[in-house]
C-alpha positions in Angstrom: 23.6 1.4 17.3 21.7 -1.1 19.0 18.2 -2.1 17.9 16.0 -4.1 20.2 12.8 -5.2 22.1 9.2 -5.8 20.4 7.2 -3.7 18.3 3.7 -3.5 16.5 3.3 -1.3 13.4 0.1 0.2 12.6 -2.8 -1.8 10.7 -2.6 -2.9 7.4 -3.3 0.2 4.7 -4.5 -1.9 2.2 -7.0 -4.3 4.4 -8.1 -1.3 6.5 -9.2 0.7 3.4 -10.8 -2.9 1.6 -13.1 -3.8 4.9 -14.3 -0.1 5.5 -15.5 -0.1 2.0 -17.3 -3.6 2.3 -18.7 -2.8 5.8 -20.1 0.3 4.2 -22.2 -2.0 1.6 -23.0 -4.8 4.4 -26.5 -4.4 5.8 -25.9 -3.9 9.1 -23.4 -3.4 12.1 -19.6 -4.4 11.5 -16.6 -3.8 14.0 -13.2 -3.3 13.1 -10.0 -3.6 15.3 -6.7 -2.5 14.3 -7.8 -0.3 11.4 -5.1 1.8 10.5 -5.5 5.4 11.8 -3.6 7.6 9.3 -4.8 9.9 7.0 -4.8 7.8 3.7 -7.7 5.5 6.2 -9.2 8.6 6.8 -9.4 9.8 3.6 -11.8 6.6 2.8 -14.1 6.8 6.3 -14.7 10.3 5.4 -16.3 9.9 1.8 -18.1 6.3 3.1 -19.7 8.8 5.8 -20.8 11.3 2.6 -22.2 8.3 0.7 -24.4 7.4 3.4 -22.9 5.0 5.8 -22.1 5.5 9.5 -18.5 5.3 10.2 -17.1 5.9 13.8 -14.2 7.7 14.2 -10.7 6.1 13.5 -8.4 6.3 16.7 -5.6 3.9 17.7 -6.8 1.0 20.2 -10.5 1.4 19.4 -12.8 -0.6 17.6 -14.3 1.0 14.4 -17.8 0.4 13.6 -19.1 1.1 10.7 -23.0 0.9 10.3 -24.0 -0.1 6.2 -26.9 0.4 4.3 -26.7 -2.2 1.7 -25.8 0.0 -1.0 -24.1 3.5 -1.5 -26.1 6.8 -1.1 -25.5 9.8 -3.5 -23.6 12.2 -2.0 -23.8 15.8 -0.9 -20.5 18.1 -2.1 -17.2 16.6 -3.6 -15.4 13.3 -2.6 -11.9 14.8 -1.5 -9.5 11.5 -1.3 -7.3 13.8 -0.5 -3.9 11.9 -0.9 -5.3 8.5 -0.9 -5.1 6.7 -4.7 -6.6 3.7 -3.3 -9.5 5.2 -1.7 -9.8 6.9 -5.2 -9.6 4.3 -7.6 -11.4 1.6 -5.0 -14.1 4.1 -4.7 -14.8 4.2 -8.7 -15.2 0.6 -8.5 -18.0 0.8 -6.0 -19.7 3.7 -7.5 -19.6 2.2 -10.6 -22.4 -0.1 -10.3 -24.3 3.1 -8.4 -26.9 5.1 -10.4 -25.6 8.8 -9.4 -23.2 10.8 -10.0 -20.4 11.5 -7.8 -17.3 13.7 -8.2 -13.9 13.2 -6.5 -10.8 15.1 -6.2 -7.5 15.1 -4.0 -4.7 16.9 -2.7 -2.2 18.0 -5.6 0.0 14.7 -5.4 -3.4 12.7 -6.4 -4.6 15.2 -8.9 -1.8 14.3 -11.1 -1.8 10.1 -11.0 -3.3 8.6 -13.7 -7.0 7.4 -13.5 -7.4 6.0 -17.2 -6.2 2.8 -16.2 -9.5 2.7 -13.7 -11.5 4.4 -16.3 -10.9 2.9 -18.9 -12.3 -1.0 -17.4 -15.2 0.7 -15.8 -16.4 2.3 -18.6 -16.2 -1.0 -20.6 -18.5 -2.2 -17.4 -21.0 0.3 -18.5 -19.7 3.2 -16.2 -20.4 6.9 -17.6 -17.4 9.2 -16.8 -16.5 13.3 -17.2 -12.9 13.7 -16.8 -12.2 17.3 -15.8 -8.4 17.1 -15.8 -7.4 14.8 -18.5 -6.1 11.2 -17.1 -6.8 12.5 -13.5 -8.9 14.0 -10.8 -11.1 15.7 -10.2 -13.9 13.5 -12.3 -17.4 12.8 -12.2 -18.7 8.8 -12.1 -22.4 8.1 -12.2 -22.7 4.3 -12.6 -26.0 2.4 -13.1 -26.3 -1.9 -14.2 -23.0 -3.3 -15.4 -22.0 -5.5 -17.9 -19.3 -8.4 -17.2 -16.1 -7.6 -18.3 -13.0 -10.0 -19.5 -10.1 -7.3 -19.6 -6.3 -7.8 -19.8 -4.9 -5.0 -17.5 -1.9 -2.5 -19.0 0.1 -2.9 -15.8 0.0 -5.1 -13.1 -2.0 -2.9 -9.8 -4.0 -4.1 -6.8 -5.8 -1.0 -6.9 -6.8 -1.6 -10.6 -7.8 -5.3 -9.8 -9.3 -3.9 -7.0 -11.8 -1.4 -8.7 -12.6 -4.4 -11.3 -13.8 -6.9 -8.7 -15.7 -4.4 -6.0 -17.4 -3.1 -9.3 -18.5 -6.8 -10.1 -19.5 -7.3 -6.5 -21.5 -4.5 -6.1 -23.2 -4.7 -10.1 -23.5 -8.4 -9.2 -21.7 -9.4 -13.0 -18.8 -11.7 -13.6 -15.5 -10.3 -13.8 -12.2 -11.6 -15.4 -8.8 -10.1 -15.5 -5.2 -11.0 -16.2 -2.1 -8.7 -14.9 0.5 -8.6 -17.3 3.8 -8.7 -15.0 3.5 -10.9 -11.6 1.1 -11.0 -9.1 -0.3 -8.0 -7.2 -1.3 -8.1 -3.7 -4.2 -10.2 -3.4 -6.5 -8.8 -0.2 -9.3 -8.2 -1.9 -9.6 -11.8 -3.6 -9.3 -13.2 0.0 -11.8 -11.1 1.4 -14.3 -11.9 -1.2 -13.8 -15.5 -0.8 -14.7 -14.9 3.3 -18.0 -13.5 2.0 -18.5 -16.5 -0.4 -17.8 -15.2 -3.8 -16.0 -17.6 -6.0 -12.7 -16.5 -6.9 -10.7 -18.6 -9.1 -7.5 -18.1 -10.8 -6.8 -20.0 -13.8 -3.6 -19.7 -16.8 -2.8 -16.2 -15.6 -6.8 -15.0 -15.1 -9.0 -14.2 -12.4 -12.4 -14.7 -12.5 -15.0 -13.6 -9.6 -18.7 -14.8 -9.9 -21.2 -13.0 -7.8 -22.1 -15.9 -5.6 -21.2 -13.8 -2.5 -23.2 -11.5 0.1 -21.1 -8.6 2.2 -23.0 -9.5 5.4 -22.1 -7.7 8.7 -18.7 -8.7 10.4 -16.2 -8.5 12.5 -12.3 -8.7 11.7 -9.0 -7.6 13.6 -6.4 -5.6 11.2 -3.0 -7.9 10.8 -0.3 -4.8 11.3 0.8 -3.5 7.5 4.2 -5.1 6.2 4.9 -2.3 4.2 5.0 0.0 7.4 7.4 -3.4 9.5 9.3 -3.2 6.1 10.9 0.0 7.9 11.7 -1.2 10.8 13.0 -4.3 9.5 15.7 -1.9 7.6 16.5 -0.1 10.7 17.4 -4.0 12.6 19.1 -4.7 9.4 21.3 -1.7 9.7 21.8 -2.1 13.3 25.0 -2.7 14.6 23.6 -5.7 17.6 20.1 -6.5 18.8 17.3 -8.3 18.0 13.9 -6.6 16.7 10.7 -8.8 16.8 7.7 -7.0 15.0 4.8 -8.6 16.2 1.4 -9.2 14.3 2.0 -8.5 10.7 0.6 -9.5 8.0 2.7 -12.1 5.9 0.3 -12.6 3.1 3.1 -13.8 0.3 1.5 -11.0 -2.6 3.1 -8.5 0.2 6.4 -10.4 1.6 8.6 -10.1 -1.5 10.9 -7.6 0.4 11.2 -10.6 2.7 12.9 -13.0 0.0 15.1 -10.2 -1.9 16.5 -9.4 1.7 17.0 -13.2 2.2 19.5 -13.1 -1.4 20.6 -9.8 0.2 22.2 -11.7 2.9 19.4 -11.0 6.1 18.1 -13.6 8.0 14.4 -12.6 8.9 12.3 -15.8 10.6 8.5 -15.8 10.8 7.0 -16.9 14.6 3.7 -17.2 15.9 2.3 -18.4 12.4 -1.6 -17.9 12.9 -4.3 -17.1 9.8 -7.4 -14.5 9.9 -9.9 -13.4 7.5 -7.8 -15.5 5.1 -4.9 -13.3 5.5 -1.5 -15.4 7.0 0.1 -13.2 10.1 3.1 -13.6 12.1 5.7 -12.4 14.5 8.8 -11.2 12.5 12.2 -11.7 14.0 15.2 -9.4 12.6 18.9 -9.3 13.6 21.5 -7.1 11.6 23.1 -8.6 8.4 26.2 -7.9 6.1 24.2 -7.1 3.2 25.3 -8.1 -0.6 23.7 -6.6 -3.6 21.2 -8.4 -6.1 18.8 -7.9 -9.0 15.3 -7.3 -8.5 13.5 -9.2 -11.5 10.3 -6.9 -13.1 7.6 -10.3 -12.5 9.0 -9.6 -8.3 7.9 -6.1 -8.6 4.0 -5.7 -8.1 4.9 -7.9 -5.0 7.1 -5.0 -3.3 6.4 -1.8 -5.1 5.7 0.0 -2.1 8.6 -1.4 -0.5 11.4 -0.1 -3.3 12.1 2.9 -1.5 13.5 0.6 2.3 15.3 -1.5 -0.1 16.8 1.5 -2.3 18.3 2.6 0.6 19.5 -0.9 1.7 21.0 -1.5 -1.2 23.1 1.7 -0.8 24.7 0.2 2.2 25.5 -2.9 0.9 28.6 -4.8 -1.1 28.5 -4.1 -4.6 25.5 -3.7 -7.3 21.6 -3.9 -7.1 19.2 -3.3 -10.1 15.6 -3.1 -10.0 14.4 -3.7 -13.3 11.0 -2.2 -14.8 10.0 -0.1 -12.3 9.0 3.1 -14.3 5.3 2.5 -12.0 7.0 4.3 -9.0 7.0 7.5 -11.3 3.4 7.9 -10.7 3.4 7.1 -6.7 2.9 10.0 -4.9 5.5 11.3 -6.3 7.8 10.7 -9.6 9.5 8.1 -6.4 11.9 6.6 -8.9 13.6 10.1 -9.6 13.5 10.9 -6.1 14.9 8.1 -5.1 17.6 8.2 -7.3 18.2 12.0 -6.4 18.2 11.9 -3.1 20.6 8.4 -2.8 22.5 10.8 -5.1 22.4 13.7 -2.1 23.0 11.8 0.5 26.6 10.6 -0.9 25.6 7.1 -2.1 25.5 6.0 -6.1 22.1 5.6 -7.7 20.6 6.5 -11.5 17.0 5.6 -12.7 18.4 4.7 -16.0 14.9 4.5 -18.1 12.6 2.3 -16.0 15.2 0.5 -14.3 16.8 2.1 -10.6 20.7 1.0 -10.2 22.3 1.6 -7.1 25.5 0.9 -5.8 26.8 0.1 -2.4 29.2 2.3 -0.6 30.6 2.8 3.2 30.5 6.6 3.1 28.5 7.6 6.0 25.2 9.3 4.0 25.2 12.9 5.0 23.4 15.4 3.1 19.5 16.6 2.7 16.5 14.7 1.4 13.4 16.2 -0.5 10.1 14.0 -0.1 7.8 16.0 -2.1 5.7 15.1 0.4 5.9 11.0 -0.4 5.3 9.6 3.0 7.8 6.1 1.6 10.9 8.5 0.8 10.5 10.2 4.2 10.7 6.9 6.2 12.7 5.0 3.8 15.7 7.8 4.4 14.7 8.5 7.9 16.0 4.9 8.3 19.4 5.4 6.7 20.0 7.9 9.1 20.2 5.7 11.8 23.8 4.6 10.5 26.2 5.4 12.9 28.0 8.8 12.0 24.8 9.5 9.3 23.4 13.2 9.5 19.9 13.3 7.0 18.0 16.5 6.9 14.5 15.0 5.8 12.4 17.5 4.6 9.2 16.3 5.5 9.7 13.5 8.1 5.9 14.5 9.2 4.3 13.0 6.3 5.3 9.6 7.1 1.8 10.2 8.9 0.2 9.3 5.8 0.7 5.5 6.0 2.7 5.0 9.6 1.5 7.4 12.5 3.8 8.1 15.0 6.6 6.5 13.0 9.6 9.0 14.2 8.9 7.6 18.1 8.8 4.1 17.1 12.0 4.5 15.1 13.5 6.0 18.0 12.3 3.6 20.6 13.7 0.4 19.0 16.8 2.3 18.7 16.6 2.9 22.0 17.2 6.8 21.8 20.9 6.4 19.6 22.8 9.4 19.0 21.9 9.3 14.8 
């Protein structure tokens, strides 16, 4: 199988769910190109639009503009996230610092992730909760003035950090926080700092001071790296060819994939080095590669969690042992992921256990044949999608049309850059 030619993934998830939120609080008229079009993205311009701000449609190619009012409205009905855990738990940090009460739910899948760990912080902030499922949704916030907070998070989550700082920025209160293991992806720090909040990391903490305004703006979306991190399997497991993904963001809190692939054996350049918004972005350049297997250290994890699942199935193709070590988080992903994974390697005719938090696969040359069940989870879809592409492979994904989630139209671009291969 050959893969080949040029290719742009989608917009970033993580930076198109960020700037709709802040555009909603800006005063004013902002535009938005690239914003990623799937239904997580939705799932946030839907609620901004019930909590008073305008919010154009998301389609692919347009501009999004989003019309603020300074502040959040109370809203009329229930929030539905619907599968969207960062809309969710971003939200909450917003609302927080909003005197009325707003309730939020989701699809099953979100229903049953944890919210505590978001809870918990706000609450300290001064938040008021009313949990009607335990430690998830649905629940009712009303927020009102904050207090600052200096908080020591349980795990190490960009959508925890997240809530913290947008709760400072809109309560106008200094926040600090440390993450226990690594560094999570660090969007929102970077788009504060655009807006003129002072964000400083010192000894492990990070402090924001509310010496910012959200004002109006304008911003092109970088395409997301965990969508390219796909694609990038599929050149890696390509028999000849080339694959350059172009535009992607190559913020380092998101690139880890990048360097374990590098100890893997692939050889993946960076072109067309530019910066925006304070986000890095680049061209990536992928040929196939002989893979070896490696150890995936727990402080490396927050910087490819969402990538586990590409590099699970990676590692099944390769020469001898990988081992990613603490990574009993993907257990409450949209799906338990790190069973799944393990399960479905397992189905598929490769070797894989989740042996307590820890995911150990082993590398074989049996062609994978066999079925996959996603649960819905949008990552195990595409990650196994991919490793049918080996030559030979026959992979009966469940639920290939949930990759819609995060990567629309993900089983044409697959196809195209293999150029229509018999997989």
């Amino acid at each position: 199988m050959k893969v080949a030619g040029s290719v742009k993934v989608p917009g970033d998830k993580s930076i198109t769910h960020r700037v709709l939120l802040l555009a909603a609080l800006a005063q004013g008229s902002s535009s938005i190109g690239g914003a990623l079009t799937s239904l997580d993205a939705r799932s946030t311009a839907r609620i901004l639009r019930q909590l008073g701000a305008r919010v154009s449609p998301l389609r692919a190619g347009s501009i999004t503009r989003v019309e603020g009012q300074g502040r959040l409205q109370a809203p009329e009905g229930v929030l539905d996230c619907g599968n969207s855990g960062t809309t969710t738990r971003l939200t909450l940090g917003l609302l927080a610092a909003h005197d009325f009460p707003a309730t939020l739910t989701g699809d099953r899948s979100l229903r049953r992730r944890p919210m505590r760990r978001v809870t918990d912080p706000l609450t300290a902030m001064g938040a008021w909760f009313s949990e009607g499922n335990g430690d998830g949704l649905p629940l009712t916030i009303r927020g009102g003035p904050l207090r600052p907070l200096r908080y020591e998070m349980p795990v190490s989550s960009a959508q925890i950090k997240s809530a913290i700082l947008l709760a400072g920025l809109a309560g106008e209160v200094e926040v600090s926080l440390r993450e226990p293991h690594g560094r999570s992806r660090d969007h929102t720090e970077r788009l504060l700092r655009a807006f003129g909040y002072d964000v400083a990391e010192s000894h492990g903490w990070i402090t924001s001071k509310p010496s910012g305004r959200v004002e109006p703006f304008q911003i092109e979306v970088p395409g997301d790296p965990s969508s390219a991190a796909f694609l990038v399997g599929a050149a890696i497991l390509g028999q000849a060819g080339t694959l350059r993904i172009a535009d992607v963001g190559v913020n380092p809190t998101r690139t880890g994939f990048l360097r374990v692939l590098a100890r893997m054996g692939s050889e993946i350049t960076i072109e067309n080095q530019s910066e925006r918004f304070g986000e890095p972005v680049g061209d990536l350049i992928v040929s196939p590669a002989a893979l070896r297997g490696t150890e995936v250290l727990a402080e490396e994890v927050p910087g490819l969690i969402d990538e586990i699942p590409m590099l699970a199935v990676l590692a099944s193709r390769a020469e001898g042992l990988t081992t990613f070590r603490q990574v009993g988080e993907l257990r409450v992903k949209e799906s338990d992921r790190l069973g799944l994974l393990a399960e479905n390697l397992r189905a598929v005719g490769a070797r894989a256990e989740a042996e307590g938090d820890d995911l150990v696969v082993e590398g074989t040359e049996r062609v994978p044949v066999g079925p996959v069940r996603t649960a819905g989870d949008h990552r195990l879809a595409m990650a196994f999608a991919v490793l049918g592409t080996v030559p030979g492979a026959h992979i009966d994904v469940d639920d290939l049309a949930c990759a819609a989630v995060s990567f629309p139209g993900f089983p044409e671009t697959l196809q195209q850059i293999a150029g229509g291969a018999d997989r």
